[in-house]
Every structure is written in structure tokens, then in C-alpha cells.
BAMIKE-535180 format. One record per residue (C-alpha): residue number from 0; residue in three letters; x negated, z, y negated. Coordinates in Angstrom, 3 decimals. Example, Ala and Ser with C-alpha at 12.3 -4.5 7.8 and 13.67 -1.06 7.14 Angstrom:
<rs>
R pos code       xx       zz       yy
R   0  ALA  -12.300    7.800    4.500
R   1  SER  -13.670    7.140    1.060
</rs>
This chain:
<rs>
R pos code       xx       zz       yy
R   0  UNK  -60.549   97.334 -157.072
R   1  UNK  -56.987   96.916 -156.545
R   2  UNK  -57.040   97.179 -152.625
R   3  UNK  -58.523  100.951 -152.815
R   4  UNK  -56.015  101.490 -155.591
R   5  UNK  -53.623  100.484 -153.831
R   6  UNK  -54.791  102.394 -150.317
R   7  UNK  -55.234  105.850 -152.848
R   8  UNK  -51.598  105.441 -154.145
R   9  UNK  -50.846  105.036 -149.777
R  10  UNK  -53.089  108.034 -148.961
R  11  UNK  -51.306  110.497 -151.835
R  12  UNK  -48.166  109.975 -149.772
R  13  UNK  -46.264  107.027 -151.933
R  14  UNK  -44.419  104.370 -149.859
R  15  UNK  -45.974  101.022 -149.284
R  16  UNK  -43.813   98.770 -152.443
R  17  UNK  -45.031  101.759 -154.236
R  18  UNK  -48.060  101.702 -153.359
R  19  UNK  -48.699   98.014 -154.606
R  20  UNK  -46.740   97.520 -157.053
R  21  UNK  -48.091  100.779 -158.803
R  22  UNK  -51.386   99.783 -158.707
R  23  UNK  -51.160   97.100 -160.862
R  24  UNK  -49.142   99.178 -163.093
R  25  UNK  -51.919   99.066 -166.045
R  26  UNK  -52.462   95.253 -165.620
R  27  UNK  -48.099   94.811 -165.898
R  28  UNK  -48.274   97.422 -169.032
R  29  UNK  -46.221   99.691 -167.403
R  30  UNK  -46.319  103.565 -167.857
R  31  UNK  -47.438  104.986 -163.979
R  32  UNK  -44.115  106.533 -163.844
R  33  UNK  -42.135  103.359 -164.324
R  34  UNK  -44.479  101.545 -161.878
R  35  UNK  -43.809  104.134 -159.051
R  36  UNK  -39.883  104.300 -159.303
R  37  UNK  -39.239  100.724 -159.773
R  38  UNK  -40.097  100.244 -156.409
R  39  UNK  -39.267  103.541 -154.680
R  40  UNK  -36.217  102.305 -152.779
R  41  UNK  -38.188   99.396 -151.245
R  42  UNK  -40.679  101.260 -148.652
R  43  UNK  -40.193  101.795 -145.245
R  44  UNK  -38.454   98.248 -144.986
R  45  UNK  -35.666   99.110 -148.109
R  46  UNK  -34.353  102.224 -147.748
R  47  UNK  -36.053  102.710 -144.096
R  48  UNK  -33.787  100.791 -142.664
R  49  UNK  -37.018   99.119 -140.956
R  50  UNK  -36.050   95.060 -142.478
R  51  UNK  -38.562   93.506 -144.915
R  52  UNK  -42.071   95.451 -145.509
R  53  UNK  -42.113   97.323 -148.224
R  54  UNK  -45.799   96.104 -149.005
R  55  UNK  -44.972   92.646 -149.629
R  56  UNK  -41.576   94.113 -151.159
R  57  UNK  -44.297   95.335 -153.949
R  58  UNK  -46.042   92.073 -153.704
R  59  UNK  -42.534   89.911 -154.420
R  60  UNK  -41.975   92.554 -157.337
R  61  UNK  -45.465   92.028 -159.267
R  62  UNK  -45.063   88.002 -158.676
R  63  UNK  -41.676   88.376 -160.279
R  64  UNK  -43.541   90.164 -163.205
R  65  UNK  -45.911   87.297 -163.419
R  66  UNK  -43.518   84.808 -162.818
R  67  UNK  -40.123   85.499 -162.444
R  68  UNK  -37.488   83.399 -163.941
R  69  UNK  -35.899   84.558 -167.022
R  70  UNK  -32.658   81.937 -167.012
R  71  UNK  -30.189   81.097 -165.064
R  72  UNK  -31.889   77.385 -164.764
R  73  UNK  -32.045   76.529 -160.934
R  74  UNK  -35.061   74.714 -161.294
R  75  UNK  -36.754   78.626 -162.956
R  76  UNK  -35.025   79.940 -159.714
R  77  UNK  -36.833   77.507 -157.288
R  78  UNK  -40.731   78.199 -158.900
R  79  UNK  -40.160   81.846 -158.361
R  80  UNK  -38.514   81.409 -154.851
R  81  UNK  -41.011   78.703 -153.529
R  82  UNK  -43.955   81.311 -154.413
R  83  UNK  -42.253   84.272 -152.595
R  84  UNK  -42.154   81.902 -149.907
R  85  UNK  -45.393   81.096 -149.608
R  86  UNK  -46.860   84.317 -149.483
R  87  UNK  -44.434   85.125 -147.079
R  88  UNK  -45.779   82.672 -144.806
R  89  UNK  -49.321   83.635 -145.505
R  90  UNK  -47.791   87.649 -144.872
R  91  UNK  -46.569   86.528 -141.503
R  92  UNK  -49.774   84.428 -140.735
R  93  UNK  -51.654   87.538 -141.388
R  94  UNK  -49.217   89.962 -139.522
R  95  UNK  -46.996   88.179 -137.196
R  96  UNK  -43.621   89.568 -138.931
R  97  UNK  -42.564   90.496 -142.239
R  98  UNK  -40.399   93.003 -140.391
R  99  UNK  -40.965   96.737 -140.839
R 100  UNK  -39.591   97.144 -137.394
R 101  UNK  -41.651   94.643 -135.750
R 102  UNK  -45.218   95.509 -137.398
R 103  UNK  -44.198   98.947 -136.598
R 104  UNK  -43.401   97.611 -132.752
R 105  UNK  -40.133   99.908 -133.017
R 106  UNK  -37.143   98.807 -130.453
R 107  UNK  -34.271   97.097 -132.006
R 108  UNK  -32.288  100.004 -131.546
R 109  UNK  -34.335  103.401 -132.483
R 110  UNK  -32.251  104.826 -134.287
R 111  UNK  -34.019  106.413 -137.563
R 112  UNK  -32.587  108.371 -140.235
R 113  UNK  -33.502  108.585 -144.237
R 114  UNK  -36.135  111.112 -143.924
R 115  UNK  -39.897  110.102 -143.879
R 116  UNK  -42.195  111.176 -141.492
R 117  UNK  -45.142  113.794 -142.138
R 118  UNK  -48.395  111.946 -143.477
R 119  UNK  -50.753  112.928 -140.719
R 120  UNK  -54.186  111.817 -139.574
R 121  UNK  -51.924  110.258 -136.495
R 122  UNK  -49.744  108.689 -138.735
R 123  UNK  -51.976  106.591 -140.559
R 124  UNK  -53.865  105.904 -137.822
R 125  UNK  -50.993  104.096 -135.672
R 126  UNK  -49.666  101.785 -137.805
R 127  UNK  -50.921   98.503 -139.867
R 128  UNK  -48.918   99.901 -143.171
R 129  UNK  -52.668  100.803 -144.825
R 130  UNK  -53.895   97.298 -144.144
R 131  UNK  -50.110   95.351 -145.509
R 132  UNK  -50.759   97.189 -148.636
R 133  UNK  -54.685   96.197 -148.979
R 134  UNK  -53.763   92.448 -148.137
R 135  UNK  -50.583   92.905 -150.634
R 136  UNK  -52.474   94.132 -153.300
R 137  UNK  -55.298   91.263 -152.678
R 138  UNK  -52.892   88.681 -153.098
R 139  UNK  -51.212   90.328 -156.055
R 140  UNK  -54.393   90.868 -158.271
R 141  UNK  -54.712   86.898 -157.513
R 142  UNK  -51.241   86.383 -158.996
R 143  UNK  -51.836   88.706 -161.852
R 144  UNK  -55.300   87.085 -162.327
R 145  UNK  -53.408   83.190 -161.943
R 146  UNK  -55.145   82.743 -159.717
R 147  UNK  -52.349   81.675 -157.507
</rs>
């Protein structure tokens, strides 16, 4: 099931886009280590610099895959942008944000530098990060599965 793939690649330590976007790496015909750099710079809210969730960062990546324009046509542009969207809407419906900062309920000002934090029991226990990916990778096996 993609969700528990998706919460394994979480548990091993990977950052949420990776986390998502990886598991669906087979299903994209992508080589595992293609799947899990692609998206490396997206977790933690790009970079973590706390802005858009890197879980439905991984999301917007595989519905690009699916259905991601490949001209310049504005019309190719708008199918691809009116589906990202959408699932952001249904993202915020489910969440209340699409902000890494917010879901994380950080201050507007914490200052936070490059380095991750240490995977602990703790960690995964105070955040919704495990749950973004599950409902990320849901919605993505839809997309995948046109389902959409």
C-alpha cells in the first residue's frame, strides 16, 4: 500500500517530498535513487525554510509526472495548475495550512538553521508530518491510478 510505503520511506529518516514521491518510484519507472533525490531539496518546507509542506511538495511532483505539461501552451499550463490547486485545497481542508510552519505551530520568527533534527520517538510523535505524507501518498496513488 502506498501510505505504509510512504510512512517506511518517513520512518528510515527521508524527508516528507521524499518520502512520497519515492514511493511511487516503481509505478513512475524511476530507479529508487532518482526517486529520492529528485525531491530531496523539497522537505522540511523547501530547504527548511518552514513555507510549503514538503509532503504535498511530493504530491505536486508525482501529479506533474502524471500530468504535467510538456509545452509551452497556456492552456497545458492551466490543466496542470488547476489540479495542484485542487489538492491544495483538499491539503488545507484536511490540515488547516499548507505551511510547514503552521502545521508545525512554529512562531513566525523561530529562527531555524539547515540542519535536521534527530529522528526520535518524540519527534515523530509531535508533529502531523507522518499523517501529510499518508494523506499525500493516498491522493497520489489516485492520480497515478487516474483516478483523479
Amino acid at each position: 500500500m502506498p501510505q505504509e510505503k510512504a510512512s517506511d520511506y518517513f520512518q528510515q529518516g527521508f524527508n516528507c517530498a521524499q518520502s512520497v514521491f519515492a514511493a511511487f518510484a516503481a509505478e513512475m519507472g524511476l530507479p529508487e535513487d532518482a526517486a529520492l533525490r529528485i525531491p530531496s531539496a523539497f522537505g522540511a518546507g523547501l530547504g527548511r525554510m518552514r513555507g510549503t509542506c514538503g509532503a504535498f511538495a511530493g504530491l505536486a511532483l508525482v501529479a506533474g509526472f502524471k500530468h504535467g505539461n510538456l509545452t509551452g501552451n497556456p492552456a497545458d499550463k492551466e490543466r496542470i495548475f488547476a489540479l495542484t490547486r485542487q489538492l491544495a485545497d483538499e491539503f488545507r481542508a484536511e490540515f488547516g495550512s499548507l505551511q510547514c510552519r503552521e502545521l508545525l505551530h512554529l512562531p513566525p520568527d523561530a529562527q531555524e538553521g539547515a540542519r535536521p533534527q534527530e529522528r526520535t520517538a518524540a519527534y515523530y510523535a509531535s508533529r502531523p508530518c507522518k499523517r501529510c505524507v499518508a494523506f499525500c501518498a493516498a491522493r497520489a496513488a489516485a492520480i497515478l491510478a487516474g483516478k483523479e
